[in-house]
PyMOL commands that place a pseudoatom at each C-alpha (Angstrom):
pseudoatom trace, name=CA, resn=UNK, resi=1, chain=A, elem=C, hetatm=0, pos=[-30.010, -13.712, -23.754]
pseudoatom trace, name=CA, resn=UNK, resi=2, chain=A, elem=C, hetatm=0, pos=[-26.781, -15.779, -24.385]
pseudoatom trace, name=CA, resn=UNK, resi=3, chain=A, elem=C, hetatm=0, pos=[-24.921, -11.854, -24.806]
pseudoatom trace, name=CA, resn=UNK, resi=4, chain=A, elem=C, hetatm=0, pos=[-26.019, -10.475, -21.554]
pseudoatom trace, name=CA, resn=UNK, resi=5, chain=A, elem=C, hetatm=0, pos=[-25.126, -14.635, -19.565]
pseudoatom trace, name=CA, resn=UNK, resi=6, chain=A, elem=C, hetatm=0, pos=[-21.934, -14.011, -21.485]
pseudoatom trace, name=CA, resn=UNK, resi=7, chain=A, elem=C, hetatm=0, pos=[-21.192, -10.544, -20.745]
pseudoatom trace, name=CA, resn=UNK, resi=8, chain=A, elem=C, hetatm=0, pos=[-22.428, -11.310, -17.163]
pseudoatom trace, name=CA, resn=UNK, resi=9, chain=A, elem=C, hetatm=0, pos=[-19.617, -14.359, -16.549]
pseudoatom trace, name=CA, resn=UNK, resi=10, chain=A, elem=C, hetatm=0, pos=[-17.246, -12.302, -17.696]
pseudoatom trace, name=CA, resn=UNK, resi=11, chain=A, elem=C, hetatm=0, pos=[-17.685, -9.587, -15.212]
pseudoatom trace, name=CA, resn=UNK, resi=12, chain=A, elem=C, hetatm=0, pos=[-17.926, -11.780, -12.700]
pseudoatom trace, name=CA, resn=UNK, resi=13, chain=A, elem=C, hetatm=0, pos=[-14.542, -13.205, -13.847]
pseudoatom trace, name=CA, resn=UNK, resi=14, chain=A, elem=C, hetatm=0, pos=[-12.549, -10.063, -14.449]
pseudoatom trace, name=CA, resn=UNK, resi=15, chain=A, elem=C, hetatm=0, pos=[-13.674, -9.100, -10.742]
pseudoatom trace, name=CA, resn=UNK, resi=16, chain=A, elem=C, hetatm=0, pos=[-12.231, -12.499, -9.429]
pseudoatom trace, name=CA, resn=UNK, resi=17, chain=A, elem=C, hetatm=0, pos=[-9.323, -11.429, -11.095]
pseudoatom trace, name=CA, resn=UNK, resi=18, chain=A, elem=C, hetatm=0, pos=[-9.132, -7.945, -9.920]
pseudoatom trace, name=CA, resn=UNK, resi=19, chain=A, elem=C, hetatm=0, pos=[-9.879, -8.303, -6.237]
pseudoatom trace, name=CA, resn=UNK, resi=20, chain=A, elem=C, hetatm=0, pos=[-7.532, -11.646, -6.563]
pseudoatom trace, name=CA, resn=UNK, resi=21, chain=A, elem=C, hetatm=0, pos=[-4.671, -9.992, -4.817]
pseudoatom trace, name=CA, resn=UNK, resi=22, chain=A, elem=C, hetatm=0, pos=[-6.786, -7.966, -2.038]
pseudoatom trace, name=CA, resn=UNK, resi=23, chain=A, elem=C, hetatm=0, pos=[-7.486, -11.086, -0.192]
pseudoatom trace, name=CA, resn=UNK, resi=24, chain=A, elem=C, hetatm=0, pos=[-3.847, -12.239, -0.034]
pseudoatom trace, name=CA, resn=UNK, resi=25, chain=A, elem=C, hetatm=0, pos=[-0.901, -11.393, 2.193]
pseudoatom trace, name=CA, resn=UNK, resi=26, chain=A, elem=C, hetatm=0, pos=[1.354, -8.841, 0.789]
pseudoatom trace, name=CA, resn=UNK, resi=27, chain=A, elem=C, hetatm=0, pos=[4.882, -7.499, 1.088]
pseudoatom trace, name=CA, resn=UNK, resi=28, chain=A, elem=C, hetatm=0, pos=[6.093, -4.418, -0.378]
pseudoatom trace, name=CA, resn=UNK, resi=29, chain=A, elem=C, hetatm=0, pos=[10.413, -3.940, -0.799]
pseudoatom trace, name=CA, resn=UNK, resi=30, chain=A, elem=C, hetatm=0, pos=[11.801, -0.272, -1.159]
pseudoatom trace, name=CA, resn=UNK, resi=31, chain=A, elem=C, hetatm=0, pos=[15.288, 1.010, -1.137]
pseudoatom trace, name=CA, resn=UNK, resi=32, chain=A, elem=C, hetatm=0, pos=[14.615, 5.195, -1.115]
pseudoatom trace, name=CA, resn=UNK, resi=33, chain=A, elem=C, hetatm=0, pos=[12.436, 6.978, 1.121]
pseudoatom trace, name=CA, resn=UNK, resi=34, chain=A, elem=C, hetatm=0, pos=[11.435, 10.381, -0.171]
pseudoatom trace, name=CA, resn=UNK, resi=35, chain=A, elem=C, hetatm=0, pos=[10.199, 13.132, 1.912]
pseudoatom trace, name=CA, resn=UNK, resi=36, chain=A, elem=C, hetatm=0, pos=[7.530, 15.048, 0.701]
pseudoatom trace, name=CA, resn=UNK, resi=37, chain=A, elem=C, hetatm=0, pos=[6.112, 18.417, 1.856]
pseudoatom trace, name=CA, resn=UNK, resi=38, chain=A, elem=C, hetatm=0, pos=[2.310, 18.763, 1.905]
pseudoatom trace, name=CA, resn=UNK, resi=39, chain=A, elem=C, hetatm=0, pos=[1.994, 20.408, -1.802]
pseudoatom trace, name=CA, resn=UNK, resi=40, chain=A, elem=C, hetatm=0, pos=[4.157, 16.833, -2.882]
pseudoatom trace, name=CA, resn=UNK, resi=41, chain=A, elem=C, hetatm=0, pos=[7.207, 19.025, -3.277]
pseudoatom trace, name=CA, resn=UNK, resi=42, chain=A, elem=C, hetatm=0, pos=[10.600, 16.424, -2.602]
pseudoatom trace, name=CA, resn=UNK, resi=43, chain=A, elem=C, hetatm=0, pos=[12.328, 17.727, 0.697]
pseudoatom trace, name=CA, resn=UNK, resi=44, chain=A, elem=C, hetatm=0, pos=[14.387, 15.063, 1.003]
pseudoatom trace, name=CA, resn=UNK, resi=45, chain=A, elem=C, hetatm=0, pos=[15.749, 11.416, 0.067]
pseudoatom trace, name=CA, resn=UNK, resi=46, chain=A, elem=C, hetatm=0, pos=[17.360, 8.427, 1.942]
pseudoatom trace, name=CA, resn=UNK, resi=47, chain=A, elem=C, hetatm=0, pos=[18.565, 4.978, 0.881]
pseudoatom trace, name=CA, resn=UNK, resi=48, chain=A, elem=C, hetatm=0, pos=[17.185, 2.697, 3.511]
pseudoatom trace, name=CA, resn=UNK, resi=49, chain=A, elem=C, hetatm=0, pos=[15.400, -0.633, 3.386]
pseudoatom trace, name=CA, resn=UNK, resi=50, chain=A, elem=C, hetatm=0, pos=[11.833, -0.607, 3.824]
pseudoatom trace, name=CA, resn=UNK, resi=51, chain=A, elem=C, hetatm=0, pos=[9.722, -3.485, 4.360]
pseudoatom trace, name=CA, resn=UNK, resi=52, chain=A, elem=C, hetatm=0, pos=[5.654, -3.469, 4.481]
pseudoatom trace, name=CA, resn=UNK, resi=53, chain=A, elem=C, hetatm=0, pos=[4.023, -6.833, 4.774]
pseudoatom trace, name=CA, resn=UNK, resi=54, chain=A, elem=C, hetatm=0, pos=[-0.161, -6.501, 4.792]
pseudoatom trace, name=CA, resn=UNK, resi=55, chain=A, elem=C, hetatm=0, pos=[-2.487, -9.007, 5.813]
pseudoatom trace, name=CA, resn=UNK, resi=56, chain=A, elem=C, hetatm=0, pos=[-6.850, -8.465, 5.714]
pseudoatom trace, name=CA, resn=UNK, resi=57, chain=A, elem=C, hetatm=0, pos=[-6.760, -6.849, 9.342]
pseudoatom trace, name=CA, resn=UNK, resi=58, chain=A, elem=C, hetatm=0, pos=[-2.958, -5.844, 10.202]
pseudoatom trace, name=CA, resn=UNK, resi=59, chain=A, elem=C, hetatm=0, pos=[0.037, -3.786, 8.682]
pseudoatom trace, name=CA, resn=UNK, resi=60, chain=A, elem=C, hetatm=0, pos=[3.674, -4.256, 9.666]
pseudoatom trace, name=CA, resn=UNK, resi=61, chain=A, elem=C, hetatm=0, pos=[6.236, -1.498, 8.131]
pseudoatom trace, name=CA, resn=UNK, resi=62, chain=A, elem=C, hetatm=0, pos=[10.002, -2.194, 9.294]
pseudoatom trace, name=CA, resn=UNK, resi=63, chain=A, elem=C, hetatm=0, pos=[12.581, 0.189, 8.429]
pseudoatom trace, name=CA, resn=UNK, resi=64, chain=A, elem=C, hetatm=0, pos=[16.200, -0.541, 8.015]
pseudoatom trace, name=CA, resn=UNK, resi=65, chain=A, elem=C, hetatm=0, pos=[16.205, -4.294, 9.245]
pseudoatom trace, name=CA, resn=UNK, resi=66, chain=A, elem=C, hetatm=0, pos=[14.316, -3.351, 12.769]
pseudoatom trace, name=CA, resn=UNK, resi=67, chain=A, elem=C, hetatm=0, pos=[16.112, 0.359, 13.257]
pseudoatom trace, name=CA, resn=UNK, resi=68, chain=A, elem=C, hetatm=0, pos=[12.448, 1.279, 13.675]
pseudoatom trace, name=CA, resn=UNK, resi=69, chain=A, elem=C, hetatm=0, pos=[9.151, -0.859, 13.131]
pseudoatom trace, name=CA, resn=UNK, resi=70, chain=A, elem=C, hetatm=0, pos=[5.584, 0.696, 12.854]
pseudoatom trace, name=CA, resn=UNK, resi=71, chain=A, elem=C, hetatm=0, pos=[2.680, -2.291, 13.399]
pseudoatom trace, name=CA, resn=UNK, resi=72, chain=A, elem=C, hetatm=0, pos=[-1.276, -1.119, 13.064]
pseudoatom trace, name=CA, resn=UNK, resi=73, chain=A, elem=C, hetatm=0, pos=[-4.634, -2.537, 12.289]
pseudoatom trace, name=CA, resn=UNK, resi=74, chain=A, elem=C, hetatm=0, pos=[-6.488, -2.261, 9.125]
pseudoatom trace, name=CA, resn=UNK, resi=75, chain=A, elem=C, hetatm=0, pos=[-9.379, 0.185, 9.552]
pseudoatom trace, name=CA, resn=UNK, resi=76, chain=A, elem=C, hetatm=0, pos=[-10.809, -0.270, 6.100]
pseudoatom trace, name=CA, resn=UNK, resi=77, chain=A, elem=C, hetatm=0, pos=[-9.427, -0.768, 2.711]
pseudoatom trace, name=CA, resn=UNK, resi=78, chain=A, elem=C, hetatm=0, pos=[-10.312, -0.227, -0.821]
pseudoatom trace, name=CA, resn=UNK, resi=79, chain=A, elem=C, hetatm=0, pos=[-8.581, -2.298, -3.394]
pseudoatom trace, name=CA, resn=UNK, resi=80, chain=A, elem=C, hetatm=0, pos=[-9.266, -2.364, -7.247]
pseudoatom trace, name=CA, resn=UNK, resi=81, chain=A, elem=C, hetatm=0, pos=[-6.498, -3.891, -9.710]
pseudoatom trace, name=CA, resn=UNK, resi=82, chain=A, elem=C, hetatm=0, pos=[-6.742, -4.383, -13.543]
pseudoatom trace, name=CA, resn=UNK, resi=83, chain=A, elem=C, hetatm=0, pos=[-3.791, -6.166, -13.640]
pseudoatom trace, name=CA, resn=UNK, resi=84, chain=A, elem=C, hetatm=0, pos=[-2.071, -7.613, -10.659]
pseudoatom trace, name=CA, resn=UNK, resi=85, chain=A, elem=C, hetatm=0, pos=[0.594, -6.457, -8.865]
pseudoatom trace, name=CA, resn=UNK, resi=86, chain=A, elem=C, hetatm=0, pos=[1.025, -4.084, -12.009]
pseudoatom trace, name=CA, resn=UNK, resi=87, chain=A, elem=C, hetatm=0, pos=[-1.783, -1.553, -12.736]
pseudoatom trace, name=CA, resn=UNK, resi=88, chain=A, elem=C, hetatm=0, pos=[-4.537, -0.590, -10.202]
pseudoatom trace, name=CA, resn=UNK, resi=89, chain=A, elem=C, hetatm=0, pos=[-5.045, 1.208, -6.782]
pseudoatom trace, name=CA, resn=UNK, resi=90, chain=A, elem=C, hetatm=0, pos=[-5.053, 0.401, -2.915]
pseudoatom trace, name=CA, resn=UNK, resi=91, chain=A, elem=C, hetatm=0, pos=[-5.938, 2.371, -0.251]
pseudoatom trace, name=CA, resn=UNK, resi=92, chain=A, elem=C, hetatm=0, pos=[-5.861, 1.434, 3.440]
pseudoatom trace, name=CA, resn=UNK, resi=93, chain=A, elem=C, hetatm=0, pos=[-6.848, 3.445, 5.993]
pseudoatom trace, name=CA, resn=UNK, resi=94, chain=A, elem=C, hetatm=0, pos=[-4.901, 2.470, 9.654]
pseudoatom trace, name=CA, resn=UNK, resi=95, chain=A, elem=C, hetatm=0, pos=[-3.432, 3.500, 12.822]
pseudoatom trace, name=CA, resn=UNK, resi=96, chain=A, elem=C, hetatm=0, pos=[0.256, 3.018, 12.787]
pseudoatom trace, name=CA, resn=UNK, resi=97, chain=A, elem=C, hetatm=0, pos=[2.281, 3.197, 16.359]
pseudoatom trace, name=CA, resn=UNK, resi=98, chain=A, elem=C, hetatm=0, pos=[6.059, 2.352, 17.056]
pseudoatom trace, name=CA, resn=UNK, resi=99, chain=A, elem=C, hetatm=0, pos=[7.257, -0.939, 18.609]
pseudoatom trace, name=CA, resn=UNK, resi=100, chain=A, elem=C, hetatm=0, pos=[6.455, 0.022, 22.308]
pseudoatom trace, name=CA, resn=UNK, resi=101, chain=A, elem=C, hetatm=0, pos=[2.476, 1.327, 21.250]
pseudoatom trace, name=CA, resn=UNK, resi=102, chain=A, elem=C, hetatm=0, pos=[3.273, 4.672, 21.776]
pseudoatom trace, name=CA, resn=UNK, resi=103, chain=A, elem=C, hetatm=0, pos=[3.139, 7.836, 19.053]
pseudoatom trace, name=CA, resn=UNK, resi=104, chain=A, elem=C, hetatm=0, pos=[-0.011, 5.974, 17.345]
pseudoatom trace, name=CA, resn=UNK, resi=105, chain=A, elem=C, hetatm=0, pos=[-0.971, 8.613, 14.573]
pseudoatom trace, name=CA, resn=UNK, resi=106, chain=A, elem=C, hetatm=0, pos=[-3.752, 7.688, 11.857]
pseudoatom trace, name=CA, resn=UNK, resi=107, chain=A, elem=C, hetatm=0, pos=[-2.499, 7.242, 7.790]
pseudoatom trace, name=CA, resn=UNK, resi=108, chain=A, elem=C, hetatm=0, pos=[-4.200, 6.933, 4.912]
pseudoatom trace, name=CA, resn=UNK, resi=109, chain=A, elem=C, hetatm=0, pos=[-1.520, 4.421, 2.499]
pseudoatom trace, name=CA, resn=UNK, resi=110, chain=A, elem=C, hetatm=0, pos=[-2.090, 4.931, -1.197]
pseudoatom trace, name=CA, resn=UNK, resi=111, chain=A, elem=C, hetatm=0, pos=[-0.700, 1.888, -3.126]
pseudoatom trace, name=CA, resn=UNK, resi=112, chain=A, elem=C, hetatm=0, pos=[-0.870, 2.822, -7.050]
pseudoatom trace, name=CA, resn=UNK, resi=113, chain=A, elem=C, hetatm=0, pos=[0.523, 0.967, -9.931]
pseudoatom trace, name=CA, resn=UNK, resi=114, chain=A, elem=C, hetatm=0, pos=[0.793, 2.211, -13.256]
pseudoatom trace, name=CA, resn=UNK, resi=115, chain=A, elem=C, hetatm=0, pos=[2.191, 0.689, -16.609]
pseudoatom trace, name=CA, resn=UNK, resi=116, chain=A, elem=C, hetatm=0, pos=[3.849, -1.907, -13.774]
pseudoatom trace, name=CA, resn=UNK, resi=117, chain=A, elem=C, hetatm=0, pos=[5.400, 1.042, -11.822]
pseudoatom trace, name=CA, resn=UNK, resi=118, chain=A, elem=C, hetatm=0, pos=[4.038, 1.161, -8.164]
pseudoatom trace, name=CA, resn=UNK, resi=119, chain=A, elem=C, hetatm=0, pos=[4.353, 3.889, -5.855]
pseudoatom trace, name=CA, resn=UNK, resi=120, chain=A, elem=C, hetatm=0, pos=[3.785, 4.064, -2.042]
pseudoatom trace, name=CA, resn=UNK, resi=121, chain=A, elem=C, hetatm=0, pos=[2.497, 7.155, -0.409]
pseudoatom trace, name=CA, resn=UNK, resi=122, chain=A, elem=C, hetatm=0, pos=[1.766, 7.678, 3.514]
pseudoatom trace, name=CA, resn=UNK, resi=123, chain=A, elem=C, hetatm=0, pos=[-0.162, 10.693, 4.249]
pseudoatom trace, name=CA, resn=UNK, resi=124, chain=A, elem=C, hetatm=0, pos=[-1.171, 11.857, 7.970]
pseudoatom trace, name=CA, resn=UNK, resi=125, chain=A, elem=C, hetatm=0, pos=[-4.242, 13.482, 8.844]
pseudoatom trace, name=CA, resn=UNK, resi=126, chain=A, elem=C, hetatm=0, pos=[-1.839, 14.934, 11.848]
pseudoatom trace, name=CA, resn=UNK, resi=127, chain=A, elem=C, hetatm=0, pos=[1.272, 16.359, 9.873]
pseudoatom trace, name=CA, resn=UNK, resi=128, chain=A, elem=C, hetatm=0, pos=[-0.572, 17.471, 6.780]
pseudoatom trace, name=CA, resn=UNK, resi=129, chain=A, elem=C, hetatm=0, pos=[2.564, 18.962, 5.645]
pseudoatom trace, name=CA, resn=UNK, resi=130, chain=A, elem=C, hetatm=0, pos=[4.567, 15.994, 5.443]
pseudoatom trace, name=CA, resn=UNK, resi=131, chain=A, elem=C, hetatm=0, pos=[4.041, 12.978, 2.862]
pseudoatom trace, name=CA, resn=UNK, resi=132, chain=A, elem=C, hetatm=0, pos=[6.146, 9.822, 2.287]
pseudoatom trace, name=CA, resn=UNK, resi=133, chain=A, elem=C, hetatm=0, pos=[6.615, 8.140, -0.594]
pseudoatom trace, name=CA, resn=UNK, resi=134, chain=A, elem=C, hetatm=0, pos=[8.164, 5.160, -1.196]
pseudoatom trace, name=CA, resn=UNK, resi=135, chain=A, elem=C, hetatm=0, pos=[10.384, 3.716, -4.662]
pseudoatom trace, name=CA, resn=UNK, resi=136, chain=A, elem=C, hetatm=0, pos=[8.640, 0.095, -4.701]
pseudoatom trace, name=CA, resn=UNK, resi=137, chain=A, elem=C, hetatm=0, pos=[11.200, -2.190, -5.630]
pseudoatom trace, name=CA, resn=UNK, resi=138, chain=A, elem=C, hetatm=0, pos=[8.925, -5.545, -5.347]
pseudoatom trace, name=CA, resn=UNK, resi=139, chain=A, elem=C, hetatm=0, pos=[5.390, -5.694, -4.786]
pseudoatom trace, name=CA, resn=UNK, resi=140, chain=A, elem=C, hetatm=0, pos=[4.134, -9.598, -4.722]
pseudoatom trace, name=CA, resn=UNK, resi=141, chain=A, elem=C, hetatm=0, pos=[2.336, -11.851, -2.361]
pseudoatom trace, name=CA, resn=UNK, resi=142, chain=A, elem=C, hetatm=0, pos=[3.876, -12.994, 0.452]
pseudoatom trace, name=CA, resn=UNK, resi=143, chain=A, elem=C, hetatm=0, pos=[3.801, -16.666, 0.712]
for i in range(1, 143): cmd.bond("trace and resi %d" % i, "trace and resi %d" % (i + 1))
show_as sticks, trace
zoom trace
């Protein structure tokens, strides 16, 4: 009886721990944007500044210090982390649209960390031949 209370507080425990960062403001810092065809094949690469703060309900994604800024609302998301901020898996599902509301298209955003390396891919159900991925610089809550 005192194994399964003890194996049962510290499930309960590690899960605090792992869904710890879901409930908290984030902000994700990249310096490359990569292009990606649909197969994950690298078109393309720039160096520019990317900026992705997410809340529970909204996601803000400015580009280049406001050369273009993409806002949407939080449609659902799944979040499961083994280690914060280092190893684990996000996925959001949202509607992202441009400054002026206009061009609203529908993502799925895969954040994935492994061995503390964390990746950033945006993938539209309307250009299924185009991916994004972004080189995560910082990934922390946002305070």
């Amino acid at each position: 009886m005192k194994s399964t209370l003890l194996a049962l507080f510290l499930l309960v425990a590690g899960s605090a721990v792992c869904f710890a960062q879901c409930d908290k403001r984030l902000s994700i810092i990249s310096s490359k944007t990569d292009h990606l065809d649909g197969n994950g094949k690298l078109e393309n690469s720039e160096d520019e500044q990317t900026v992705i703060d997410i809340n529970k309900s909204n996601i803000s994604i400015v580009i280049e210090n406001g050369k273009e800024t993409l806002t949407g609302v939080i449609k659902s998301n799944t979040c499961n982390w083994t280690t914060p901020f280092k190893d684990g898996k996000t996925v959001i599902n949202t509607s992202l649209s441009n400054e002026g509301g206009t061009g609203e298209k529908d993502y799925t955003l895969t954040i994935e960390g492994k061995d503390g390396k964390i990746t950033f891919l945006a993938e539209s159900v309307e250009m299924p031949d185009k991916k994004i991925r972004l080189v995560v610089d910082k990934f922390e809550e946002k305070k």
